[in-house]
C-alpha positions in Angstrom: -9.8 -29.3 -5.3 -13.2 -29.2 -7.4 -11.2 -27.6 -10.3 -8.3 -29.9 -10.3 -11.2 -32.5 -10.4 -12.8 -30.9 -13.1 -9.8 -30.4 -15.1 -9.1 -33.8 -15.1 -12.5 -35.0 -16.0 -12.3 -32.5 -19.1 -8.5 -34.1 -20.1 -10.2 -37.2 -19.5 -13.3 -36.9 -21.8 -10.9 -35.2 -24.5 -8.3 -37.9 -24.8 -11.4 -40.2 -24.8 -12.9 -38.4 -28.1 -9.2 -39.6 -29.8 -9.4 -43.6 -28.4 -12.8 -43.9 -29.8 -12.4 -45.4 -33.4 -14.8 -45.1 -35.9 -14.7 -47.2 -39.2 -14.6 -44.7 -42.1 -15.5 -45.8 -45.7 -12.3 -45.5 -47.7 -11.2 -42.6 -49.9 -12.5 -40.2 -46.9 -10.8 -37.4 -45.3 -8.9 -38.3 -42.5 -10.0 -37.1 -39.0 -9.7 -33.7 -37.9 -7.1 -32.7 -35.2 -8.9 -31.6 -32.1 -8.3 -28.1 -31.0 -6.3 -27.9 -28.5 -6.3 -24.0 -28.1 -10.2 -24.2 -28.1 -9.9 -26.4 -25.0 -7.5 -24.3 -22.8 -9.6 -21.7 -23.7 -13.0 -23.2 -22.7 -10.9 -24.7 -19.6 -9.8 -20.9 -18.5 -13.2 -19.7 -18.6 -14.4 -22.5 -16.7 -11.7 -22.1 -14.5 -12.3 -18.8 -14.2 -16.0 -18.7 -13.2 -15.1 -21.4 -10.5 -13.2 -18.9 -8.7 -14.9 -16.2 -9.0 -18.2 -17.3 -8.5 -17.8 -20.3 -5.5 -14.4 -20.2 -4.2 -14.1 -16.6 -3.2 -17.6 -14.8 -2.3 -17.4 -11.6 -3.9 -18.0 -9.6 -0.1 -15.0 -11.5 0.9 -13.1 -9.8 -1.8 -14.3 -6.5 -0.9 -12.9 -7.0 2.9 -9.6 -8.3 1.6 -9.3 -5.0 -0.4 -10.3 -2.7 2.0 -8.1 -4.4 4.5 -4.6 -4.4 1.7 -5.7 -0.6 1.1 -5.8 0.8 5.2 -2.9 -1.5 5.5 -0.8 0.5 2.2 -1.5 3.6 4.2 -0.5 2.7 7.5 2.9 1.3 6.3 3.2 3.5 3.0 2.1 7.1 5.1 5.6 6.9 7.7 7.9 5.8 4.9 6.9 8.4 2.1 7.2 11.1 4.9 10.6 9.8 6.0 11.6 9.6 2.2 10.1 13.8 1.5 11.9 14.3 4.5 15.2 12.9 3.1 15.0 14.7 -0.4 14.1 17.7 1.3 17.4 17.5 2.9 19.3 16.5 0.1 18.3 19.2 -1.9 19.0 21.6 0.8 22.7 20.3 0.8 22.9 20.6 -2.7 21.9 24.2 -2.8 24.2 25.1 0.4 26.7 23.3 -2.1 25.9 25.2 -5.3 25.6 28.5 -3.6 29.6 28.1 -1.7 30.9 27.1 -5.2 29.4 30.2 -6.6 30.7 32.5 -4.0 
């Protein structure tokens, strides 16, 4: 919720920068456009640092990978031994198969 906020105070203050208007003697250069790119970027990074920094505490990342790792193994460990299992077999059947065509 803070960054939506924030992003929309920054879109805020940036279309604000283009309604101001400032009288210019004449025979000067016009205005530059603003940035755009420069913003999204500084946005991102703001962005960014929110979430790393307040909305996920860095121990709570830790936990949340330790507990997607044990969980990969418990499901990952039955199924890759099922599947070694199964190409074991198949190659079996394709060697009984080789060695009866050769005969």
């Amino acid at each position: 919720m803070k960054g939506l906020a924030l992003a929309i105070v920054l879109l805020s203050v940036y279309c604000l920068e283009g309604a101001v208007v400032e009288q210019k003697p004449e025979g000067e250069a016009p205005p530059q456009i603003p940035d755009i790119a420069g913003a999204f970027k500084e946005y991102a990074q703001v962005f960014s640092q929110y979430f790393t920094t307040e909305m996920v505490p860095q121990e709570r990342i830790e936990q949340l990978r330790t507990q997607a790792q044990a969980f990969a193994q418990q499901t990952l460990k039955p199924i890759t031994d099922q599947m070694t299992e199964t190409f074991s077999q198949f190659l079996e059947s394709v060697k009984e198969s080789v060695m009866k065509a050769a005969t």
